[in-house]
N, C-alpha and C positions, 0 to 999 in steps of 0.2 A: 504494500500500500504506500502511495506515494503523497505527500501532502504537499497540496498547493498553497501558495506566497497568497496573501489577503490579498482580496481585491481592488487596487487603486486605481482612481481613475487617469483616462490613459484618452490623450486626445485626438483620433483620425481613424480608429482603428480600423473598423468598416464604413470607412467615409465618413461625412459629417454629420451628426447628429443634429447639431443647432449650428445655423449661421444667421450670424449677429450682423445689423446693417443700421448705420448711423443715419436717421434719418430729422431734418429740420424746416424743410419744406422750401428751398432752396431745389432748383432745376437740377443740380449736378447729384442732390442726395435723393431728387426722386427715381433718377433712372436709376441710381444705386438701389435702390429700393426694389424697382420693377427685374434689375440681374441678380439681383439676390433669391427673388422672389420665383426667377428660373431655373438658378440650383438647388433652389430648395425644393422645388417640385421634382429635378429629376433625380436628385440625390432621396427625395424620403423623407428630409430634415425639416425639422422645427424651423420656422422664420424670426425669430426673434428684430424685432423693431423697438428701435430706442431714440426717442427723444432725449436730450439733457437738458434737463431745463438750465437755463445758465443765472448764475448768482451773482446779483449786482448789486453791492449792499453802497454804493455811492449814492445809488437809485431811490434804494428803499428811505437810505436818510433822508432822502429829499422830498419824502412822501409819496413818492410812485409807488403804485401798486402792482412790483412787477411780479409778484406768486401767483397775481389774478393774472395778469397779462401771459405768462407762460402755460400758466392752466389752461386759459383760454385757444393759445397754441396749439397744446397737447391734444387738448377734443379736436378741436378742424383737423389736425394730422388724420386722428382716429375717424374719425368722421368720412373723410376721405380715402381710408384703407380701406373703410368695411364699403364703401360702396365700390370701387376699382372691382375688392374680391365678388361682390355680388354679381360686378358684369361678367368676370368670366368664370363664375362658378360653374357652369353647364360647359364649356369648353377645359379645365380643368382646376383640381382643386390644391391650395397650399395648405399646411398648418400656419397658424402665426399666431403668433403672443402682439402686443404691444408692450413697452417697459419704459418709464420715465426715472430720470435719475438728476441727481443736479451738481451742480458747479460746472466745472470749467471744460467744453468738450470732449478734449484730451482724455484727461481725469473720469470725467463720467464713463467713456465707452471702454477705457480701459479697467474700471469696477464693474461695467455690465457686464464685460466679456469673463471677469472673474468667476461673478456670483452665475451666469448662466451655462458655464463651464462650455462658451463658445468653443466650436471649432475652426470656426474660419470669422475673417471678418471685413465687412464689405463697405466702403465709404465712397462720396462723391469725391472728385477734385476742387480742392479749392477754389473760390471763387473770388476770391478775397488779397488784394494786393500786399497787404501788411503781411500774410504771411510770407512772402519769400526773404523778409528781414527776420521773422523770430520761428518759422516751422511751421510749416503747416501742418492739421491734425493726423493726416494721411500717415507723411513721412516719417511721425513721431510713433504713430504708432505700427510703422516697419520700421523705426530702430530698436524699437521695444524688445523685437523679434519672438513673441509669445505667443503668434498664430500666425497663420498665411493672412494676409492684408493684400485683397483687391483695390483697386481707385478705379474709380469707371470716372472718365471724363464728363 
């Protein structure tokens, strides 16, 4: 009789279970969204979608209400998934979660892809000038090196 090593979890092994996709309603994170949404249908895998909400406590001193404003974000994303899936439900189906997490992009999709023990993980390309002076979230999170990172342009 031979005993087996505990089970730990182990990330790829029969392809991808969850693939995690940064999405914030920006053109480049929606196609991300729509190819994520295609491996995960031929792969089998969970879709996991993740907003982050971003924290702007400059904001909130100043009396903005930005927990309501991101909330607000959050639903029209969702809003938006569940009807995209409703159109092509009859032509095929995904799994998907939604997941909202907050602080600073980066930060956030690198905690999602933690706690939902992503496999892969899938973002738009920046859209954003300032990042090629401090990183954009893409590239930061391929020096991470802690999962395959797609960028869909």
């Amino acid at each position: 009789m031979t005993e087996h090593p505990a089970h730990r979890f182990e990330r790829g092994t029969d392809g991808p279970k969850v693939i995690l996709v940064g999405l914030d309603g920006s053109d480049s994170s929606l196609r991300a969204a729509a190819y994520a949404s295609g491996l995960a249908r031929r792969q089998r895998a969970l879709l996991a979608i993740v907003y982050v909400q971003p924290v702007m406590p400059a904001g909130a001193a100043l009396g903005v209400p930005v927990a309501e404003a991101t909330g607000e974000i959050a639903e029209g994303l969702v809003a938006e998934i569940r009807a995209a899936a409703e159109r092509v439900r009859a032509i095929w189906d995904v799994r998907w979660e939604f997941h909202t997490f907050r602080g600073d992009p980066y930060t956030g999709l690198v905690t999602a892809a933690d706690e939902l023990k992503a496999d892969a993980v899938v973002v738009g390309a920046s859209e954003s000038a300032g990042h090629r002076i401090i990183g954009s979230v893409a590239v930061r999170l391929v020096k991470a090196g802690r999962w395959p990172v797609t960028v869909v342009p």
